[in-house]
C-alpha positions as a Python dict, from the first residue, in 0.01 Angstrom:
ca = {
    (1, 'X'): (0, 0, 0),
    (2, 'X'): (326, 42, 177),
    (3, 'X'): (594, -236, 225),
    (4, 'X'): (889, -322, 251),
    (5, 'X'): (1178, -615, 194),
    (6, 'X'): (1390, -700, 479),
    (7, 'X'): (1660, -942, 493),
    (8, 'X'): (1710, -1089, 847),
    (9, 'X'): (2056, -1268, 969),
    (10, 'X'): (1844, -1504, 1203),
    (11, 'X'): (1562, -1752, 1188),
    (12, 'X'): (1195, -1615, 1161),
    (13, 'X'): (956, -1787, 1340),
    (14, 'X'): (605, -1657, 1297),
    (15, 'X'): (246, -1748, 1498),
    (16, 'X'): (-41, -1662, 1437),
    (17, 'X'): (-404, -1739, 1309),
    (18, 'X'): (-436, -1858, 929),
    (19, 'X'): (-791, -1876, 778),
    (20, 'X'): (-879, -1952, 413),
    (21, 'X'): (-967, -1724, 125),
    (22, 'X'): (-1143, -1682, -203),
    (23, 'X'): (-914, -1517, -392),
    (24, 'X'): (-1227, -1334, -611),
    (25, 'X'): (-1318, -1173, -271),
    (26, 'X'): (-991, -1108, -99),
    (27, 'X'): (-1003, -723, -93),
    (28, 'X'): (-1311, -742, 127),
    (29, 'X'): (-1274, -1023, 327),
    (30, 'X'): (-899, -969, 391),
    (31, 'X'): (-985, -592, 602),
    (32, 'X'): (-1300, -845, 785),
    (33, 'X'): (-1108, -1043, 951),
    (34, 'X'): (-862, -792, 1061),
    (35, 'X'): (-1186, -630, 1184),
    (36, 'X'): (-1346, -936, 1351),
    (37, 'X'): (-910, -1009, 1523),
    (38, 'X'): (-960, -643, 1623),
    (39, 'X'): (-1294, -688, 1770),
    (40, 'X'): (-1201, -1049, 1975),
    (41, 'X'): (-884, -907, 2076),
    (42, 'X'): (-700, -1106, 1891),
    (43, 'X'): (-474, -855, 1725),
    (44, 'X'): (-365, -672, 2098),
    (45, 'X'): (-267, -1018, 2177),
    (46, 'X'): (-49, -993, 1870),
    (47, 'X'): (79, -670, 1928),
    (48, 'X'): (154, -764, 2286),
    (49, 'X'): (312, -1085, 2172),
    (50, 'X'): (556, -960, 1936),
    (51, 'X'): (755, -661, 2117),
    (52, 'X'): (845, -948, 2417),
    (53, 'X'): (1178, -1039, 2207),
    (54, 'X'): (1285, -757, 1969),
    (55, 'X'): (1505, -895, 1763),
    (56, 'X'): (1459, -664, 1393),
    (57, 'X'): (1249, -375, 1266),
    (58, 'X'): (995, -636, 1202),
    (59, 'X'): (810, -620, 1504),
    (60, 'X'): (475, -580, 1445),
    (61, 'X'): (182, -749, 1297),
    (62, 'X'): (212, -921, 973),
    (63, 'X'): (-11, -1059, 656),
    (64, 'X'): (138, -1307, 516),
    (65, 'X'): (-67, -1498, 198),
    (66, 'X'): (30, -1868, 101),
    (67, 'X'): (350, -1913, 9),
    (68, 'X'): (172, -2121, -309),
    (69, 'X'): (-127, -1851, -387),
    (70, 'X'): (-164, -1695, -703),
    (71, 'X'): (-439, -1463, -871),
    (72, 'X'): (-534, -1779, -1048),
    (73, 'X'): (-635, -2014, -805),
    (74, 'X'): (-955, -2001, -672),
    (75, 'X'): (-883, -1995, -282),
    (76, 'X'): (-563, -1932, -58),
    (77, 'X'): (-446, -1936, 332),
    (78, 'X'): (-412, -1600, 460),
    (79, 'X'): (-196, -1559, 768),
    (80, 'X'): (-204, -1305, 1063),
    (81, 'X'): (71, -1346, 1297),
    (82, 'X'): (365, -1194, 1446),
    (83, 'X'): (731, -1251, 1467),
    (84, 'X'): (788, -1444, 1784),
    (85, 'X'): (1052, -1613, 1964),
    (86, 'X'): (933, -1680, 2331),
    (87, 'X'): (777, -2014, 2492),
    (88, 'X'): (501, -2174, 2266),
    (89, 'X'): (408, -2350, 2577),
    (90, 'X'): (210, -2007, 2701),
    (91, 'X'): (-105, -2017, 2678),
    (92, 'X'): (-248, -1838, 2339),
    (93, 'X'): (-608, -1774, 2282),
    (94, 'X'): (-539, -1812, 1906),
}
């Protein structure tokens, strides 16, 4: 897995969709709903969302797991979103 740390001299704000997960299962049902996103559209509406500000090099989709998971607990929020910074007044289909 690639990634990456970036420090960032302005405030993040990130939307998205976050769903919860078994942590036992979370290599397979991480990559399904990336799959089902891809399938509903979801994720283009992501992509298209976050290059409409461009603030950083990260612009793109991101993952983002519970700021309080851990291998030991038994379930966790997993977040898609993107970096965004326009009017949350739009209308989303998230």
């Amino acid at each position: 897995m690639e990634y990456r740390i970036e420090n960032v001299n302005f405030e993040l704000r990130v939307i998205g969709k976050s769903k919860p997960v078994k942590t036992n299962s979370a290599f397979k049902s991480i990559p399904t709903l990336w799959s089902k996103a891809k399938k509903e559209g979801f994720m283009q509406e992501l992509i298209d969302r976050s290059w409409e500000n461009p603030k950083c090099l990260l612009e793109g989709i991101l993952g983002v797991c519970g700021n309080e998971a851990a291998i030991t607990d038994e379930e966790f929020n997993y977040f898609m979103g993107v970096r965004y910074d326009g009017n949350l007044l739009k209308r989303w289909k998230l």
